[in-house]
C-alpha positions in Angstrom: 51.2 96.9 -192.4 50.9 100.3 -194.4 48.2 102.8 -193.8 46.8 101.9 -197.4 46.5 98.5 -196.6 44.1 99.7 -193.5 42.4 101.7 -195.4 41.4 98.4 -197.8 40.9 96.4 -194.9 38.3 99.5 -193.1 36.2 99.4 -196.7 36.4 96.0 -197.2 36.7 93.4 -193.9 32.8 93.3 -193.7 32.0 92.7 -197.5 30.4 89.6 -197.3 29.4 89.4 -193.8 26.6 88.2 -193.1 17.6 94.7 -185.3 8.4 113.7 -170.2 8.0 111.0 -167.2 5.1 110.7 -166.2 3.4 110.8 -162.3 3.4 106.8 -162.6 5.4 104.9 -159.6 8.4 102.9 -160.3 8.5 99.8 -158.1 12.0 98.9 -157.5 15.3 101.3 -156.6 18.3 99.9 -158.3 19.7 96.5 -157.8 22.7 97.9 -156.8 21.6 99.6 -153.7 19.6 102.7 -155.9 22.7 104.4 -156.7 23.2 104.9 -160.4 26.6 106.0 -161.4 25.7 109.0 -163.3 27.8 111.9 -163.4 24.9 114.2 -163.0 21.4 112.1 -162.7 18.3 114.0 -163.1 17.2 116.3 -159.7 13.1 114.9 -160.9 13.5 111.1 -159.1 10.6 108.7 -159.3 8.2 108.2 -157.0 9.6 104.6 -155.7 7.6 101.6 -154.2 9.2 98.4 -152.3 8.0 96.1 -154.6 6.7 95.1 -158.3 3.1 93.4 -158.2 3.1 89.8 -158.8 0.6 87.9 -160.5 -0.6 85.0 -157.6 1.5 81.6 -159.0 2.4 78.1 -157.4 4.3 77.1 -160.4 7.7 78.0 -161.8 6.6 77.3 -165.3 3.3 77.6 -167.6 2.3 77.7 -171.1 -0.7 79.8 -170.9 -0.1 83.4 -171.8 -2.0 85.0 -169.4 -0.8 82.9 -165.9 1.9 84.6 -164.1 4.6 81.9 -162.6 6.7 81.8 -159.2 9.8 83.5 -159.8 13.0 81.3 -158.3 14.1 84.0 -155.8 16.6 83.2 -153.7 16.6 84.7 -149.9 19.2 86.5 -150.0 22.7 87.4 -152.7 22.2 88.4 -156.1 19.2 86.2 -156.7 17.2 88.1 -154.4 16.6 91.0 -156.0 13.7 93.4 -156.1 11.6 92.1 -158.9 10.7 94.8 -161.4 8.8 95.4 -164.7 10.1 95.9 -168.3 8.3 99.7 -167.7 9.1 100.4 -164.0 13.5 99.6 -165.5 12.8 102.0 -168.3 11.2 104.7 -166.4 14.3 104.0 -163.8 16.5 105.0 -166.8 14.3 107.6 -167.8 14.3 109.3 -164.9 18.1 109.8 -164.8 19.0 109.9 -168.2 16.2 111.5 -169.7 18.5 113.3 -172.4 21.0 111.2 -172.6 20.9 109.3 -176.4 19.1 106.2 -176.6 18.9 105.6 -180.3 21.2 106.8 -183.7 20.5 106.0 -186.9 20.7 107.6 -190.3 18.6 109.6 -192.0 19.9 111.5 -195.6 23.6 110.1 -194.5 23.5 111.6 -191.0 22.9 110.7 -187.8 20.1 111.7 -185.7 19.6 110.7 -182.1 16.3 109.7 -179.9 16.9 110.2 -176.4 15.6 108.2 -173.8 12.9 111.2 -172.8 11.7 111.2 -176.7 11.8 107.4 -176.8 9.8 107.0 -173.7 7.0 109.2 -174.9 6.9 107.5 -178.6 6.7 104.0 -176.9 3.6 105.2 -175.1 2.3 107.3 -178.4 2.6 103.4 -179.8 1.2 102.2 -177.0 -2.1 104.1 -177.2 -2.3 103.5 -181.0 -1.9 99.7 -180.5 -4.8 99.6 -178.4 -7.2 101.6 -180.3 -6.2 99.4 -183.0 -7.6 96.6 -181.0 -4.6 95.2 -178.8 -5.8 93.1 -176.6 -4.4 91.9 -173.4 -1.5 88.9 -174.0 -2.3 89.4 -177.8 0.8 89.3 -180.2 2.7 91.9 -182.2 4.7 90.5 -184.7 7.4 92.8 -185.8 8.8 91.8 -189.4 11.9 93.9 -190.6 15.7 94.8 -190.0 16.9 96.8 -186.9 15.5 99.7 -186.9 13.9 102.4 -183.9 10.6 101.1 -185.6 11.1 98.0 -184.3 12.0 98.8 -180.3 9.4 101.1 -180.5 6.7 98.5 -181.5 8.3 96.5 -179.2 8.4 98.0 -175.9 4.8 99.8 -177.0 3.7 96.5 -177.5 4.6 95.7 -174.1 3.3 98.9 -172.5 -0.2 98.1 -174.3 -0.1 94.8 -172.1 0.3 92.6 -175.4 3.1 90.0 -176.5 5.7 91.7 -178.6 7.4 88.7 -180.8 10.0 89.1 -183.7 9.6 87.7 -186.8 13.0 86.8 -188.7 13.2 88.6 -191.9 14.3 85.4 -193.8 10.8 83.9 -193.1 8.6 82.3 -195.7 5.0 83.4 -195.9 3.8 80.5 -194.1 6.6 80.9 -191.7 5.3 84.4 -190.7 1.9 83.0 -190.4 2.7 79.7 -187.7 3.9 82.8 -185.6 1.5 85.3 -185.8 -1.4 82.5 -185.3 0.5 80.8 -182.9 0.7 84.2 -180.8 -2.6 85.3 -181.9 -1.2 88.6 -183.2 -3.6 91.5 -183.4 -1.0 93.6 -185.0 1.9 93.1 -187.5 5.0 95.8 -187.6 6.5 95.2 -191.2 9.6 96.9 -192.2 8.7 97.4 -196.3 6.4 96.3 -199.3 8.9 93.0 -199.1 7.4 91.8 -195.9 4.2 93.1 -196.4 3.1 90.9 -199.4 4.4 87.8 -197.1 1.7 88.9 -194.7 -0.8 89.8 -197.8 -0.4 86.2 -198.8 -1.7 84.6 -195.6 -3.6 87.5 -193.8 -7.0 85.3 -194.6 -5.5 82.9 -192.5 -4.9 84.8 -189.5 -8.3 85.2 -187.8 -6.7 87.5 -184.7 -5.2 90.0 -187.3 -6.9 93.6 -186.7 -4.1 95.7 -188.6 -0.6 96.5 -190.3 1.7 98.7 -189.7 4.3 99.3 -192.7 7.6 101.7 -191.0 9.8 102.2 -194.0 8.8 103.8 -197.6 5.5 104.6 -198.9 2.8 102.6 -199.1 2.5 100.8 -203.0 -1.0 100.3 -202.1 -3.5 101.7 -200.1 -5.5 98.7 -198.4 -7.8 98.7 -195.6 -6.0 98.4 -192.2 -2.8 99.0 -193.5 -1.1 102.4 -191.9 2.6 104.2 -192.9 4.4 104.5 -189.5 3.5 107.9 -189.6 -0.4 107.5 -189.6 0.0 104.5 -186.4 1.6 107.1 -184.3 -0.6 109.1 -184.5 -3.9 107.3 -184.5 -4.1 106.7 -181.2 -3.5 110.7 -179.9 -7.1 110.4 -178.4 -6.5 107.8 -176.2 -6.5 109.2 -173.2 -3.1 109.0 -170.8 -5.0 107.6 -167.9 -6.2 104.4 -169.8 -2.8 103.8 -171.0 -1.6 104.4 -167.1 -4.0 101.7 -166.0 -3.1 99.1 -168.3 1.1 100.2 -167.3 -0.1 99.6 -163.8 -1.8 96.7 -164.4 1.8 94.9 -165.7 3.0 92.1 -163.5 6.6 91.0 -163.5 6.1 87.2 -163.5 4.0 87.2 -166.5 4.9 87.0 -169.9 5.4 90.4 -172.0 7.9 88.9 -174.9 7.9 85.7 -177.4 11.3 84.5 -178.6 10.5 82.2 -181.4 13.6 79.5 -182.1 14.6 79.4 -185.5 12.6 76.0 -186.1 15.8 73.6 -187.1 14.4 70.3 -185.9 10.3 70.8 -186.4 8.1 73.9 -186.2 9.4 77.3 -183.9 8.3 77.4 -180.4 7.4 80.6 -178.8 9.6 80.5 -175.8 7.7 82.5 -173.0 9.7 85.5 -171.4 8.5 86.9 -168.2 9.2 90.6 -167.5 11.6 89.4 -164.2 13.4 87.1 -167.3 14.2 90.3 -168.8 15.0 92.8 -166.4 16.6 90.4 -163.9 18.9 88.8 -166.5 19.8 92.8 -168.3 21.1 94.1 -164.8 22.7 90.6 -164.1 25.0 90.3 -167.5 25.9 94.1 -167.3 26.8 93.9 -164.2 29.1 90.3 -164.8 30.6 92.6 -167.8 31.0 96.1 -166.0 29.0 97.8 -168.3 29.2 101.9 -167.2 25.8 103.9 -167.0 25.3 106.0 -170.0 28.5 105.6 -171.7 28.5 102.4 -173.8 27.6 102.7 -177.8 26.9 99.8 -179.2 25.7 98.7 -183.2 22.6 96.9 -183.6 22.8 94.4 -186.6 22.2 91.1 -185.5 18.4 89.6 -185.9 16.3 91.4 -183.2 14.3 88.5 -183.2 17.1 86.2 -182.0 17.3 86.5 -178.5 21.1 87.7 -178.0 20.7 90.8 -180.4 17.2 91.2 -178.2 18.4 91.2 -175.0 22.0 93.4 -175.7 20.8 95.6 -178.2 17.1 96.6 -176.8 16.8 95.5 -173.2 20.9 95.9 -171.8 21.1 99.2 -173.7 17.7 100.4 -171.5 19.3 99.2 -168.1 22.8 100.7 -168.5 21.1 104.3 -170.9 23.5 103.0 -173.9 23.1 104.7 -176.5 22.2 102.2 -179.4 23.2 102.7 -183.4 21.3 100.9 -186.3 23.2 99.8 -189.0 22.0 100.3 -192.6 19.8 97.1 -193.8 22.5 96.1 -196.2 24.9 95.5 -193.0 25.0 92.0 -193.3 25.7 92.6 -196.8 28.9 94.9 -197.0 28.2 98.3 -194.7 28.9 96.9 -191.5 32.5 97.6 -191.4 31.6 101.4 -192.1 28.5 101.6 -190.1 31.9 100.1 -187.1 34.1 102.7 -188.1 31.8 105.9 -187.3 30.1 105.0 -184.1 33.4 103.2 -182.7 31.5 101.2 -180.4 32.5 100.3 -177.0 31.5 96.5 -177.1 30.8 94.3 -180.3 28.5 91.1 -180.6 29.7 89.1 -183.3 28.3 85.7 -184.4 31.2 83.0 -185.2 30.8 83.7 -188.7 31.2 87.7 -188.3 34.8 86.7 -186.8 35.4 84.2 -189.6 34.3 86.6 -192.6 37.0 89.5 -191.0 39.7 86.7 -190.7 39.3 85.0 -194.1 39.5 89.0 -195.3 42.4 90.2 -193.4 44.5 87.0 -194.6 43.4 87.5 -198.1 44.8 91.2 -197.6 47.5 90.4 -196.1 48.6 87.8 -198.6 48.8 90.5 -200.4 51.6 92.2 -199.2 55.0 92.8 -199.4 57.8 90.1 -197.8 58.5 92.5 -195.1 55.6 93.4 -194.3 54.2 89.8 -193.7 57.4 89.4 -191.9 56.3 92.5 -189.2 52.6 91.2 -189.4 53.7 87.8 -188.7 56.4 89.1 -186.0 53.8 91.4 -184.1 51.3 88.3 -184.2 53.4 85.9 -182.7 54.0 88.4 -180.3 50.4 89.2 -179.4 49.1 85.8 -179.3 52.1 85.2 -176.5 51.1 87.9 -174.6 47.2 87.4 -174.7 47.6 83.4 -173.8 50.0 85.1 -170.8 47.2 87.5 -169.8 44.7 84.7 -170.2 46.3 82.2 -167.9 46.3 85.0 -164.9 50.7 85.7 -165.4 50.0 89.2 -167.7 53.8 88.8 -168.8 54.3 91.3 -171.6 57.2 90.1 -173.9 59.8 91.8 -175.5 58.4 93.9 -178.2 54.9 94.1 -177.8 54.8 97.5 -177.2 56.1 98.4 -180.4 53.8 95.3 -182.1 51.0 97.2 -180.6 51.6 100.7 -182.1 52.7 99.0 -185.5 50.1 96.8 -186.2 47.5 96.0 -183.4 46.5 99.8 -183.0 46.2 100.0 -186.5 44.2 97.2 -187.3 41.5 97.9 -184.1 40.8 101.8 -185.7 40.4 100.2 -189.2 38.0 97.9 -188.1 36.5 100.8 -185.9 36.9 98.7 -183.1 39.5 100.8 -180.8 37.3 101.8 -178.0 35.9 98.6 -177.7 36.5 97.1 -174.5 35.2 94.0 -175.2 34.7 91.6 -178.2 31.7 89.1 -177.7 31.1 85.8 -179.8 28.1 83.7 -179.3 25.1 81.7 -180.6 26.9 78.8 -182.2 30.3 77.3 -182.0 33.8 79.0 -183.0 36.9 77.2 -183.8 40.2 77.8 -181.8 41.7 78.9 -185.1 39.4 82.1 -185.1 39.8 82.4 -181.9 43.9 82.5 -181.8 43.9 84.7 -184.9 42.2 87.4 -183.1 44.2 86.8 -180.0 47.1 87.2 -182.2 46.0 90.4 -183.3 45.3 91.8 -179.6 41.7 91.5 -180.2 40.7 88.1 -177.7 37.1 87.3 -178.0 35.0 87.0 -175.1 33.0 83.9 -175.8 29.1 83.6 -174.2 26.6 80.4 -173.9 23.0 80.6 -173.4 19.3 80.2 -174.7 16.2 81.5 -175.8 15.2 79.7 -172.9 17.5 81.7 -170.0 16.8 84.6 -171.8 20.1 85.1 -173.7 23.0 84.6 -171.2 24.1 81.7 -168.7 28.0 81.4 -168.7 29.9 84.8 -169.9 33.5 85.5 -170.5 35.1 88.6 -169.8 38.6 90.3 -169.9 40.9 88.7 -167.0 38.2 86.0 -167.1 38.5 83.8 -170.0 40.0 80.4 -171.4 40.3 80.0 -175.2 37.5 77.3 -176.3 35.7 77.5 -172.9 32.2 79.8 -173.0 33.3 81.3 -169.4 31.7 81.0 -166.1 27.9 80.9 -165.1 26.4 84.2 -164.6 26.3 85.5 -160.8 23.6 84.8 -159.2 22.3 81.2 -161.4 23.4 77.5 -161.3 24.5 75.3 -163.5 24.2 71.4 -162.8 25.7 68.8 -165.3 23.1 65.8 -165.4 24.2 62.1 -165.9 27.8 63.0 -166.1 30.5 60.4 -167.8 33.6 58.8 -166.8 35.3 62.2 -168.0 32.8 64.6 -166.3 30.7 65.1 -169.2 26.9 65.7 -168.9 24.1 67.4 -169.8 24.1 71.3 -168.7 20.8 72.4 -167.1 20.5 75.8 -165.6 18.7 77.4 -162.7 17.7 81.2 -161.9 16.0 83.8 -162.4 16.5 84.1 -166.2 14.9 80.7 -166.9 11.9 81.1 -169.0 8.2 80.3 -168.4 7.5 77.5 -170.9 6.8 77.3 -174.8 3.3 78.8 -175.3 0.5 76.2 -176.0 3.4 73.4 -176.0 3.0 71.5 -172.9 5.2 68.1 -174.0 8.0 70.4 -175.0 8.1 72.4 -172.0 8.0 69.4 -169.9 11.1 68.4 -172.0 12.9 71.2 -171.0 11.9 72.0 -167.5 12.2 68.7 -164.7 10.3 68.7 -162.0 12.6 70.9 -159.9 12.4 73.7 -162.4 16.0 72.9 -164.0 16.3 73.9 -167.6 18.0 70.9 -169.5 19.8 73.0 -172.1 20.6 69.5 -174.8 23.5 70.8 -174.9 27.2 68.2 -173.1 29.7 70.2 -171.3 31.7 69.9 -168.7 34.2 72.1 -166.1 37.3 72.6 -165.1 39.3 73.2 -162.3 38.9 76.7 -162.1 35.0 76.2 -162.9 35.5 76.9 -166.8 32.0 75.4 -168.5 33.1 74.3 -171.7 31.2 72.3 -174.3 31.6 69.2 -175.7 28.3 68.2 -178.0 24.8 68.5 -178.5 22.9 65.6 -177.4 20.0 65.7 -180.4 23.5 66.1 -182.7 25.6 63.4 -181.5 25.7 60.8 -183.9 25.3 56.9 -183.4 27.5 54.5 -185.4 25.6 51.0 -186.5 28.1 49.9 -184.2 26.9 51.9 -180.9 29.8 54.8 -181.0 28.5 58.1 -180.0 30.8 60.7 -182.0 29.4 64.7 -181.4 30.1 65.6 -185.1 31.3 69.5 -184.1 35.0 68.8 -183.2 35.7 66.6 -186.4 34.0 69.1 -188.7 36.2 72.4 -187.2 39.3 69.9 -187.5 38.6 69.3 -191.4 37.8 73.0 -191.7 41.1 73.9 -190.1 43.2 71.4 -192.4 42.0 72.5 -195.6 41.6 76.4 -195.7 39.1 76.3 -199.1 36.4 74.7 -197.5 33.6 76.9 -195.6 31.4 74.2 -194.5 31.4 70.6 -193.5 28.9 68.5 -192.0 29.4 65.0 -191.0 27.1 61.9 -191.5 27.1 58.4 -190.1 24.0 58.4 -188.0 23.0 54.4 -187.3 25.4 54.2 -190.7 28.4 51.8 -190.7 31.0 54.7 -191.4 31.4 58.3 -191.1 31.6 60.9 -194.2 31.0 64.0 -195.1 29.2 66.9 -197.1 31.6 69.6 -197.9 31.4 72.9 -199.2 33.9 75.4 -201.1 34.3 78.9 -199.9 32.6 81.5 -202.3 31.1 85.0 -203.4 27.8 85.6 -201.6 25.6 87.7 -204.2 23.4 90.9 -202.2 20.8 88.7 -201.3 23.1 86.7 -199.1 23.3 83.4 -201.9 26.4 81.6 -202.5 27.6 82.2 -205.9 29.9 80.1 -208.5 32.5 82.5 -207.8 35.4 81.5 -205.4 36.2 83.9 -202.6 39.4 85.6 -202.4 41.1 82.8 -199.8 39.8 80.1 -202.1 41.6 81.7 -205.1 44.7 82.2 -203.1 44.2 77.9 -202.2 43.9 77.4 -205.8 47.3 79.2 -206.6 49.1 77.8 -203.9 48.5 73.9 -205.7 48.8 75.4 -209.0 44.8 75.2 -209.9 44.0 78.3 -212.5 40.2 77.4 -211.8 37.8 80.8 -210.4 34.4 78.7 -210.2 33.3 76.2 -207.7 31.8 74.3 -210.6 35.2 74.0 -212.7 36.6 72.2 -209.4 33.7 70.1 -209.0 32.6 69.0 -212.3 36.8 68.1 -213.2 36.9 66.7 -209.4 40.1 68.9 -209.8 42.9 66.3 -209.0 44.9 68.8 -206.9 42.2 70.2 -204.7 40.1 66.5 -204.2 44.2 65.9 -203.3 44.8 68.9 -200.5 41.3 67.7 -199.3 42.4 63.9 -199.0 45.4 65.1 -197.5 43.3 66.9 -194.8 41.0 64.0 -194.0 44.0 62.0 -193.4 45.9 64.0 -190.9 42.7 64.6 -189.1 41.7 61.0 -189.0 45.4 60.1 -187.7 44.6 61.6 -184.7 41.2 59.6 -184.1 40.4 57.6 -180.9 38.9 54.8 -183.2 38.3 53.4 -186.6 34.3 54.2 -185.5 35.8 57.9 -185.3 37.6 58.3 -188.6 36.3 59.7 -191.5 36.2 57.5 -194.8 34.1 59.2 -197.6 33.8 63.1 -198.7 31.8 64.9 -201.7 32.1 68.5 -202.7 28.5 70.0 -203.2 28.0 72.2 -206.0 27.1 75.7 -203.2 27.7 76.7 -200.2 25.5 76.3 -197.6 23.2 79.9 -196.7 20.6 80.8 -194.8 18.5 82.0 -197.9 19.2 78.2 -199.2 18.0 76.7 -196.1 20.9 75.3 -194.4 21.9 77.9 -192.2 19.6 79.2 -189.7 19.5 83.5 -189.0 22.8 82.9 -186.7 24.8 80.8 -189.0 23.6 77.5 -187.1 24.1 74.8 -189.5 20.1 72.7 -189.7 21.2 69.4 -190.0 18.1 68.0 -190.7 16.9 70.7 -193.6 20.5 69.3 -194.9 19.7 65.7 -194.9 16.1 66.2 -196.6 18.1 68.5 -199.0 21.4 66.4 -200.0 19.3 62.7 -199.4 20.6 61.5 -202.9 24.3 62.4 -202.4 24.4 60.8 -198.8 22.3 57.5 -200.3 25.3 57.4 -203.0 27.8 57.5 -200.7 26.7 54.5 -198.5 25.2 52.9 -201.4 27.2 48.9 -201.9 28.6 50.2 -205.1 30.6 53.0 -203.7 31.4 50.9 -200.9 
């Protein structure tokens, strides 16, 4: 690959892809013995007590936001740990990295830092101003907006005020933003611009608890009563005096709740999935520890929804515990800038969501399509060559093979510093499935990535993958120091994960039923989710119990394997979902890949590796509609084709798929399909698409 050909891909692989210390004791040394590995920590230590305060609890759950709960310490190992607050773990980092950087982001085109001294004393300047704006204790803060040091700060100011800091997706509706601020009976709302402030506008009558709101970008459009620039909040509460802001610090016990997660709300309303300061802390030092992470020398971007809890836990809370230093990418980073936002900070570890991957694959393929005979000779050389060597590494032999060397300064150098990924030591993807095509492509390239299962509910994090620690498709080993038990197992092994430890959450606030529902009598967490281990203690998963669906003949199909297998076959469709639940057949919604427009909605427009489909059978057509409305013979043909080789390989007849349509767009999360991590909502589908299923089950078309 030529230099000008990296130079494309480092503009354009993220195009369309898709948040001084003070005299106050800090309760716990280090988990690791209280040695930090700083070069040179900080001569001032913190005064430091043997334990955090516990509020008194019988229970290991609760759905009352102002009862503590019995933490699932273990006697002794890595579940045994010192239990610490979300303030007494930043003080820690405080106090040894005071000015080390703890926040980037760009102002006029250039970076300024934060560092962790300066954002210490601006989380308590936003803690005082939240409780002279009325905070009270266990009350919400909603925080509406993009990634931002607005938002940690509200955040962890929120938390230092003793009230319930809970994100807010950006996508919302109106009434969306107001279930979660009533549910959480938010005093205060944190929104980004004018765009998220009319939401609140709209319902604010409806929200009885709401005392202010706090606007953090531009200037105001409108000067309304209770409403404050970011500028006038941080400094309304400079009269509060340091010692009442102490007492309520002091007052903070670890096993009560300090942080809402609300689920994206796919099958019914969000619940606000109670984290415990322990959840937090306990779980941060655990999965840095599982990955290596070095104190004070990771960077990381932060782009992902803050209000999901994997962006949550590794941008904010991870970051605190290790003194990374954290970058915010531009809003529009879902939307093009990524990729250059990548290239500047070079980060040391990258997050993606599967569709992040699938965006920079589809990209680099439609580049590289693009280029000469010998060069997609050398590319497709040097990839067979790396995907060897990484399956090698993978399976414990680390082999190198004859030319890798010279694969690796040719191509897979070249293609890590154009996607500003070269010091990255680790590639993450998480939050919904990936298919092993993704996966191999990137292995190919050098780049394997790292796969990582969890919840809202354990906090982020239960089985992690790491370098010398991975099997393609498997979502790694359980996190040291948790369980993982596998309920009703099959004949194959099969059963439902549930998880123990220390990062299992509280309960869903106000939602008794569904926290029984999760949480058995022992305290398991039942996760929904089928998976199974394997010999070398591998979780892998195999289906979604609320997803699997029921044949009118009994059959239980999980509907994720066959719908990466059609993706895989036919390289013009983006999405597929299958249907067949208590229906005498399976079939299928399908959707062709496209332009998204800068709101994130699918356009007419084919995408680049849709084009490239279309010339390959001979089709001249550019527009999803020209395929669809002439049910383009050779594409419905290609697509057949597909169906056919993947139902040659089916168990059953139950298990094969007999009917397909094209919809006229691609599924989005602006349309409703998709939730904020690219999770397809099945159900919003069905509602959506009800007439297009009825008319492929109707007798007619039978």
């Amino acid at each position: 690959m030529s230099d000008q050909e990296h130079s494309v891909i480092s503009d354009d692989i993220l195009e369309d892809i898709t948040e001084s210390i003070t005299t106050l004791k800090v309760s716990a040394p280090l988990a690791n013995g209280g040695v930090c590995k700083s070069a040179e920590p900080d001569t001032q230590q913190a005064e430091v007590t043997p334990n955090a305060s516990l509020s008194p609890a019988d229970k290991l759950w609760s759905i009352i936001k102002d009862n503590g709960v019995k933490l699932r310490m273990e006697g002794s190992g890595l579940g045994s740990e010192t239990a610490v607050n979300c303030h007494q773990m930043f003080l820690e980092t405080v106090t040894s990295y005071g000015d080390h950087s703890a926040l980037a982001f760009k102002k006029e085109g250039q970076w300024e830092t934060v560092s962790y001294s300066q954002y210490y004393e601006q989380c308590r300047a936003a803690a005082k101003s939240f409780l002279k704006l009325g905070l009270e204790r266990y009350h919400g803060v909603g925080i509406l907006g993009f990634n931002s040091p607005e938002w940690f700060i509200s955040d962890v100011g929120c938390i230092m005020a003793g009230g319930l800091a809970a994100g807010i997706y950006t996508t919302n509706s109106p009434e969306a933003c107001q279930y979660v601020a009533q549910n959480c009976e938010a005093n205060i709302l944190v929104v980004e611009n004018h765009k998220q402030l009319l939401k609140i506008l709209q319902v604010k009558d409806q929200l009885p608890h709401l005392k202010a709101i706090v606007q953090y970008k531009d200037e105001l459009q409108q000067k309304l009563p209770n409403l404050y620039t970011w500028a006038e909040f941080m400094k309304f509460g400079e009269d509060v005096p340091d010692s009442q802001l102490d007492t309520v610090i002091g007052s903070l016990k670890a096993n009560e709740c300090c942080t809402l997660i609300y689920t994206s709300g796919t099958t019914g309303n969000p619940k606000g999935v109670m984290l415990s300061h322990d959840n937090i802390t306990w779980t941060c030092f655990q999965a840095g520890s599982s990955l290596d992470l070095n104190y004070g020398e990771e960077v990381l971007v932060s782009y992902l929804p803050l209000s999901h809890v994997a962006a949550q836990i590794n941008d904010m809370w991870v970051s605190m515990r290790f003194a990374a230093t954290t970058h915010f990418a531009e809003p529009d980073a879902l939307k093009g800038s990524l990729g250059t936002t990548l290239k500047e900070v070079r980060p040391t570890s990258f997050l993606g969501v599967p569709r992040v991957w699938e965006k920079m694959q589809e990209k680099m393929k439609a580049i590289g399509a693009k280029s000469s005979p010998m060069r997609k000779r050398i590319a497709d050389w040097a990839k067979s060559i790396g995907l060897q060597y990484n399956y090698s590494a993978m399976n414990g032999e680390h082999q190198v093979p004859w030319g890798f060397m010279l694969a690796n300064n040719l191509v897979f150098k070249k293609v890590r510093q154009a996607l500003g990924l070269d010091r990255c030591k680790a590639c993450f993807t998480g939050a919904a499935p990936i298919t092993k095509d993704t996966l191999e492509y990137f292995m190919s390239l050098n780049m394997p990535l790292f796969e990582l299962y969890g919840m809202s509910e354990s906090s982020g994090p239960h089985s992690i993958s790491w370098p010398d620690n991975y099997h393609i498709m498997s979502c790694g080993k359980v996190m040291k120091g948790c369980k993982t038990k596998l309920d009703k197992p099959d004949a194959e092994g099969s059963g439902e994960i549930c998880f123990w430890g220390r990062h299992v959450f509280m309960g869903y606030l106000n939602m008794a039923d569904k926290t029984a529902e999760a949480l058995d009598e022992d305290g398991w967490l039942h996760s929904g989710d089928l998976g199974k281990h394997d010999s070398n203690d591998f979780l892998y998963i195999t289906g979604r119990i609320k997803e699997l669906i029921i044949t009118a003949g009994g059959e239980n199909i999980p509907p994720v394997p066959l719908e990466d297998a059609v993706k895989a076959e036919t390289a013009i469709i983006s999405n597929a979902m299958l249907l067949g639940d208590k229906l005498k057949f399976l079939s299928m919604l399908i959707t062709l890949k496209c332009e998204v427009d800068d709101n994130g909605e699918p356009t007419d427009d084919l995408s680049p590796a849709a084009l490239a489909y279309c010339q390959q059978h001979g089709v001249t057509a550019t527009k999803v509609s020209e395929i669809v409305l002439n049910k383009e013979p050779a594409i419905y043909k290609a697509i057949q084709e597909g169906m056919e080789r993947v139902n040659a390989v089916a168990t059953s007849n139950a298990m094969k798929i007999q009917k397909w349509v094209i919809l006229d767009r691609d599924f989005s999360v602006p349309g409703g399909e998709l939730g904020p991590t690219m999770k397809l909502k099945r159900p919003c589908v069905v509602k959506m698409y009800q007439e297009k299923i009825d008319q492929l089950y109707s007798v007619n078309q039978e």
